[in-house]
C-alpha positions in Angstrom: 69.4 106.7 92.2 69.8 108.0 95.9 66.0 108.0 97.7 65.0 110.5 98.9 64.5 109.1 102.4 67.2 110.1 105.0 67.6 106.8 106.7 67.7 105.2 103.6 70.3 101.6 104.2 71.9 102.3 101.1 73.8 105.3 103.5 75.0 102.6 105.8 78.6 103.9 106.5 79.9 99.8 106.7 78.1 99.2 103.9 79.5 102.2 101.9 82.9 101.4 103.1 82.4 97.8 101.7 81.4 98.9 98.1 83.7 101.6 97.9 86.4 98.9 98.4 85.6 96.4 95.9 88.0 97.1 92.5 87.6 95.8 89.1 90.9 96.8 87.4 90.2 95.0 83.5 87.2 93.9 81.5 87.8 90.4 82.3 85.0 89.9 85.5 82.9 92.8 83.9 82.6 90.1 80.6 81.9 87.2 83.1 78.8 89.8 84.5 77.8 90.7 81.2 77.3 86.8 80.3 75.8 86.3 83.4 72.7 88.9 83.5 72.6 87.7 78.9 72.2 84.0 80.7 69.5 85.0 83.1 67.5 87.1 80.6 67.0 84.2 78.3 66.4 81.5 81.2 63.3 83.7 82.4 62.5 85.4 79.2 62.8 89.1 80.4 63.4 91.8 78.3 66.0 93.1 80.5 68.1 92.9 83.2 71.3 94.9 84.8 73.9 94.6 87.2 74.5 97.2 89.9 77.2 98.4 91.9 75.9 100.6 94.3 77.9 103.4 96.7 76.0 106.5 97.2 74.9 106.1 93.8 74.5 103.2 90.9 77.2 102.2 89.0 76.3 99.5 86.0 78.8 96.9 85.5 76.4 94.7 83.0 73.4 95.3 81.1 71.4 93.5 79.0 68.5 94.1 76.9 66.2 97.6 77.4 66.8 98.5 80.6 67.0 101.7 82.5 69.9 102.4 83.9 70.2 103.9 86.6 67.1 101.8 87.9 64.1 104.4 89.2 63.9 102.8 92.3 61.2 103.3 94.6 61.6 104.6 98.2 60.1 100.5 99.2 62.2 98.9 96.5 65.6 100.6 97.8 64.7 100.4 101.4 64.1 96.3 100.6 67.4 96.0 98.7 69.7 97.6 100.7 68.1 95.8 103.9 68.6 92.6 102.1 65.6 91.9 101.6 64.7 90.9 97.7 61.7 92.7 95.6 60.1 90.8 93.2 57.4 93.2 92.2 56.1 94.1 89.2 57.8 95.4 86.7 61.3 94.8 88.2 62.7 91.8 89.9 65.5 92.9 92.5 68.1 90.9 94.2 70.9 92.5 96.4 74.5 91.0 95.9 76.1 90.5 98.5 80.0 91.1 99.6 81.9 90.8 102.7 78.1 90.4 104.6 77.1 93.5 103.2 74.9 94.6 100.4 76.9 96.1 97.9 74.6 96.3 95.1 71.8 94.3 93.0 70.5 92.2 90.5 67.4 93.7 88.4 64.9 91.8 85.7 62.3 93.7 83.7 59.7 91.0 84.2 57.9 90.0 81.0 53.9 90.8 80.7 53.0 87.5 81.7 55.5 87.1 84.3 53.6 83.9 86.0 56.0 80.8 86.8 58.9 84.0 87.2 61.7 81.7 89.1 62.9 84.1 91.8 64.7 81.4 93.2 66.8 82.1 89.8 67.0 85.5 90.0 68.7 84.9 93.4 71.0 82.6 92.7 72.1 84.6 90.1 72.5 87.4 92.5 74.8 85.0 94.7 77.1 83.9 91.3 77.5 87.9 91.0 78.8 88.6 94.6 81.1 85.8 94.2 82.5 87.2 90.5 82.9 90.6 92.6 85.0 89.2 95.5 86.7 86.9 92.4 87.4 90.3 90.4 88.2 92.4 93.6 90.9 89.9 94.9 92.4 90.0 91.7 92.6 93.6 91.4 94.2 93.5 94.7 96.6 91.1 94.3 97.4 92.8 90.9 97.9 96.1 92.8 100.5 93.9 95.3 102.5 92.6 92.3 103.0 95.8 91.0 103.6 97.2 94.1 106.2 94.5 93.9 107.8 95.1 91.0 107.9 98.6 91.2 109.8 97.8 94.6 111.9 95.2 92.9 112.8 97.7 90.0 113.6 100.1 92.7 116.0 97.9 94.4 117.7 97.1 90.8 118.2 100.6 89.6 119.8 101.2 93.3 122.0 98.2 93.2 122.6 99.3 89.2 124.0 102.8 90.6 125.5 101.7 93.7 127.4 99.2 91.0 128.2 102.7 88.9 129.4 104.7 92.0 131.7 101.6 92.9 133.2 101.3 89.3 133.4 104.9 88.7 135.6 105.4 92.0 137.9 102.7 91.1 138.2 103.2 87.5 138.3 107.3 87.5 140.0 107.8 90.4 142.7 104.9 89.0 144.1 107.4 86.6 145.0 110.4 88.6 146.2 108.8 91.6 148.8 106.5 89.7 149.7 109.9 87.3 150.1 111.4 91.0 152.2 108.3 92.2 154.1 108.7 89.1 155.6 112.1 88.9 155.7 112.1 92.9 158.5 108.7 91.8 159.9 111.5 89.3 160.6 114.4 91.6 162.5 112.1 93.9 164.5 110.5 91.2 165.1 114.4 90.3 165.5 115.4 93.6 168.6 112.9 94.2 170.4 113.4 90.6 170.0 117.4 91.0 167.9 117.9 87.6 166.8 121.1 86.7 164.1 123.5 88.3 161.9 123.3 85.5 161.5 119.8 85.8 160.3 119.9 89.3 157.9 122.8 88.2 156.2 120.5 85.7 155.8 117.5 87.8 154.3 120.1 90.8 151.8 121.0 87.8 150.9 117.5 86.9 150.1 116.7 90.5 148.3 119.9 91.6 146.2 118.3 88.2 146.0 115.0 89.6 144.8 116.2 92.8 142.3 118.2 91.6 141.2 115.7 88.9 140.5 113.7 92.6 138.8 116.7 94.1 136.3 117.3 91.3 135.2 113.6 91.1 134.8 113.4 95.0 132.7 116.3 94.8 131.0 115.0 92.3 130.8 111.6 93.9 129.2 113.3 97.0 127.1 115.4 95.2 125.3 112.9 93.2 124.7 110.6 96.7 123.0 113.6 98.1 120.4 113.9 95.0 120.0 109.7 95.1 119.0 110.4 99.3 117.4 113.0 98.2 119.1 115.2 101.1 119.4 118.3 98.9 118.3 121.4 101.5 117.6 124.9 99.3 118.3 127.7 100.4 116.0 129.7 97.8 116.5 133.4 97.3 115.6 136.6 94.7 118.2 137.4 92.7 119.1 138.2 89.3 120.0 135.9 87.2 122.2 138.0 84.9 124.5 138.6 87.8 124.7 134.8 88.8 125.9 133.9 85.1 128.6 136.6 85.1 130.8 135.6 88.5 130.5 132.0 86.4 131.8 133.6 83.3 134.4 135.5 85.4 135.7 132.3 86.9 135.7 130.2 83.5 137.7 133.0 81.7 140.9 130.9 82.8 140.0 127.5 81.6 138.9 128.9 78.0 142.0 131.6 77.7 144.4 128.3 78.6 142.4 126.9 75.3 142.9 129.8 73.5 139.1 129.8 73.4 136.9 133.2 73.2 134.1 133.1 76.0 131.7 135.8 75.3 128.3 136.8 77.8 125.6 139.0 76.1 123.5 140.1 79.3 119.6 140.6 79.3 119.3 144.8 79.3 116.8 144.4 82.1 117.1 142.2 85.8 116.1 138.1 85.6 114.9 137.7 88.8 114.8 134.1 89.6 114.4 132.2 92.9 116.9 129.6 93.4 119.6 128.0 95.5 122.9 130.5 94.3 125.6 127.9 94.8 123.5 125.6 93.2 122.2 127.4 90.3 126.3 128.4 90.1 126.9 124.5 89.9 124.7 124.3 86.6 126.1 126.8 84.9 129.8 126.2 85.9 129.0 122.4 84.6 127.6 123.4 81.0 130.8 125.9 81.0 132.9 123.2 81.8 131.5 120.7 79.0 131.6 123.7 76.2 135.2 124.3 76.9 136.1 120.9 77.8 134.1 119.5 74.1 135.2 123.1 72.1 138.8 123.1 70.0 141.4 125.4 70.3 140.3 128.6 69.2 137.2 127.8 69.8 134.0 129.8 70.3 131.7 129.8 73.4 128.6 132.3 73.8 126.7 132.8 76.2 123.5 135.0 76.1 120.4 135.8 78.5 117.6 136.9 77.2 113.2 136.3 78.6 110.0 135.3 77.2 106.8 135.0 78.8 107.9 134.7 82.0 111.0 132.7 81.6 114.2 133.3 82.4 116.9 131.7 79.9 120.2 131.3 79.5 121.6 130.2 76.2 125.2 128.2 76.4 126.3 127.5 73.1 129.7 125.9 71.7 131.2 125.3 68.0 132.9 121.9 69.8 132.4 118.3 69.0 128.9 118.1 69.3 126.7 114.9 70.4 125.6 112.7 68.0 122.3 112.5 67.7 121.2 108.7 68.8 123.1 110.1 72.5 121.0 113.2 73.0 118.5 111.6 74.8 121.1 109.8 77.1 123.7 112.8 78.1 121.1 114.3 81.3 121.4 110.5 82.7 123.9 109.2 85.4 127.2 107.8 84.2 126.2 108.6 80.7 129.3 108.7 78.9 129.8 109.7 75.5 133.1 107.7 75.2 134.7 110.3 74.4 137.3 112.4 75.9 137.8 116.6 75.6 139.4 118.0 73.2 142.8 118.0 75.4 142.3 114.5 76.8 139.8 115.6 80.0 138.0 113.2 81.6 134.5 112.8 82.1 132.6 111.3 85.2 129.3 111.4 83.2 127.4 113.1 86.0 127.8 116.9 85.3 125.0 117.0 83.0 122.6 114.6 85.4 123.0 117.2 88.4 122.8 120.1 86.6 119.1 118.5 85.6 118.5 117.4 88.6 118.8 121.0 90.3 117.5 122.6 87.5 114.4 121.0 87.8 114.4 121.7 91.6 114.2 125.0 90.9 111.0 124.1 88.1 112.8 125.3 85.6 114.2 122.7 82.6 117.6 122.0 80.7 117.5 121.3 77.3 120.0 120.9 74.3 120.3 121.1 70.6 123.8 119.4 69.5 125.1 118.4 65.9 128.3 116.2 65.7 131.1 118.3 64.8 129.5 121.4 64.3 128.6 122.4 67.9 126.1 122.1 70.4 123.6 125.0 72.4 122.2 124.6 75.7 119.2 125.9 77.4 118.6 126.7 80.7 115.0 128.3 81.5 113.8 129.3 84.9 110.8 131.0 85.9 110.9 134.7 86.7 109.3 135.6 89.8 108.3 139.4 90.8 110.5 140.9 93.6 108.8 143.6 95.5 111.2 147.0 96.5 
């Protein structure tokens, strides 16, 4: 307990700088304590005894026996302990323990009745094996805290070098494929070019390639987008706006890709404004992503809804395909990097296996979350929520 006297040691800054430094991070040390004040109760025959760490107030780290803790110390006793000075009145015998030169608690014994012969030479030596199993146990906890320190660096450096490895084979893999296709037909329009084939012919290799090329285009943006997140150099530029109208210039864009797929792509708007405070481009990028994946995933003919609708202050936007679907052992993987599902679209597209990550990633920038319900073959539906925030007129 704290005296009540102002210039009480125990309030020595050093000395409270010194306790408040010593860690005991596992039960080991507090077990070797806890034997030692058992020992020294049954070598002097007291009916109790504790062990005290002491900042501005008393914290036990052993006890033994029937002992109060905290320990009603007297204005004298506390004044004694915390000047170093032992107090081997009746009823309690108290040691301080020392640590780094400075008092950073005690040792107390609840004398017996007949407390003659009381070896306080004992009592103190205890004291003395007790500051050493502190500095023991705070060394430890330290050097624990440096290992894992360590290892969390070390596992750092691995899941860097792991995606630095990704980036590298995901550039020369994926970008392999369209670049040769574009080599290729580039080797076909000159063959046609110098035997005078047909118009059409040329047509359709100008297709592939303007494909190629923007197969190239996506992944590069991609690429770059993804380094940005991993140096976490993503600026916002956060603004009101509502999200209803966000989702539709999406929707108005994406009617191409799903007509060439002779898919429907419907949008049910909220009846009332989503305000929402994001980043537009960026909350365009999630949106235009899950698009991209439910037309990409959905069959020919295919359906793909889109609806917003609010609850208690969220703002969501439903995405929801009757495609391929995920199996289920992969849902937990898809809103990883370079999580691939090995699988291609329903036309043969390609898939970098980062769409999903960034969309997350941003999404939770925003503090909103991204979550998906999916059954292989039968469809999956994704869910975008965002908070609403109030804009004032």
């Amino acid at each position: 307990m704290l005296s009540e006297a102002t210039n009480s040691p125990r309030l020595s800054g050093n000395r409270l700088k010194t306790t408040k430094a010593v860690e005991v991070r596992d039960a080991k040390p507090l077990n070797k304590l806890q034997k030692l004040i058992e020992e020294l109760c049954h070598r002097t025959s007291a009916s109790g005894g504790c062990i005290i760490l002491s900042a501005e107030e008393d914290v036990p780290l052993a006890v033994s026996g029937s002992m109060p803790v905290p320990l009603p110390l007297s204005a004298e006793a506390e004044n004694d302990v915390f000047s170093g000075i032992p107090h081997p009145d009746y009823p309690h015998s108290i040691h301080p323990i020392y640590h780094l030169d400075h008092v950073v608690g005690y040792i107390a014994l609840r004398k017996p009745n007949s407390h003659s012969g009381f070896y306080e030479e004992l009592v103190d030596a205890y004291a003395q094996l007790a500051g050493k199993e502190l500095e023991l146990a705070d060394k430890t906890a330290k050097l624990q805290f440096q290992n894992e320190k360590i290892t969390k660096k070390q596992k750092q450096l691995e899941q860097a070098i792991n995606f630095n490895n990704n980036i590298l084979s995901l550039t020369t893999h994926d970008l392999r494929s369209p670049l040769n296709a574009v080599k290729g037909y580039l080797e076909l329009m000159e063959n046609c070019l110098n035997t005078d084939q047909n118009a059409h012919e040329l047509e359709e290799y100008h297709l592939q390639i303007n494909k190629g090329i923007g197969n190239i285009s996506d992944l590069v943006d991609q690429l770059n987008e993804i380094a940005m997140l991993e140096l976490k150099r993503i600026d916002l530029n956060l603004v009101k706006v509502d999200l209803n109208w966000v989702v539709q210039e999406v929707c108005d864009v994406m009617q191409g890709p799903a007509l060439n797929k002779g898919q429907q792509l419907k949008l049910i708007r909220s009846e009332k404004p989503l305000h929402v405070e994001v980043d537009v481009p960026k909350a365009k990028r999630i949106i235009f992503n899950l698009l991209s994946n439910a037309i990409k995933y959905t069959r020919y003919d295919g359906n793909i809804n889109v609806q917003l609708t609010h609850d208690k202050g969220t703002a969501r936007v439903s995405i929801q395909d009757n495609g391929i679907g995920i199996p289920e052992s992969r849902i937990n993987e898809i809103f990883e990097p370079f999580q691939k599902l090995q699988r291609q679209g329903t036309r043969g597209e390609k898939s970098t296996g980062l769409g999903l990550f960034v969309s997350s990633y941003l999404t939770r920038m925003f503090k909103g979350s991204l979550t998906v319900e999916s059954e292989e073959s039968k469809g999956s539906m994704f869910y975008l929520n965002l908070p609403l925030t109030k804009v004032k007129f």
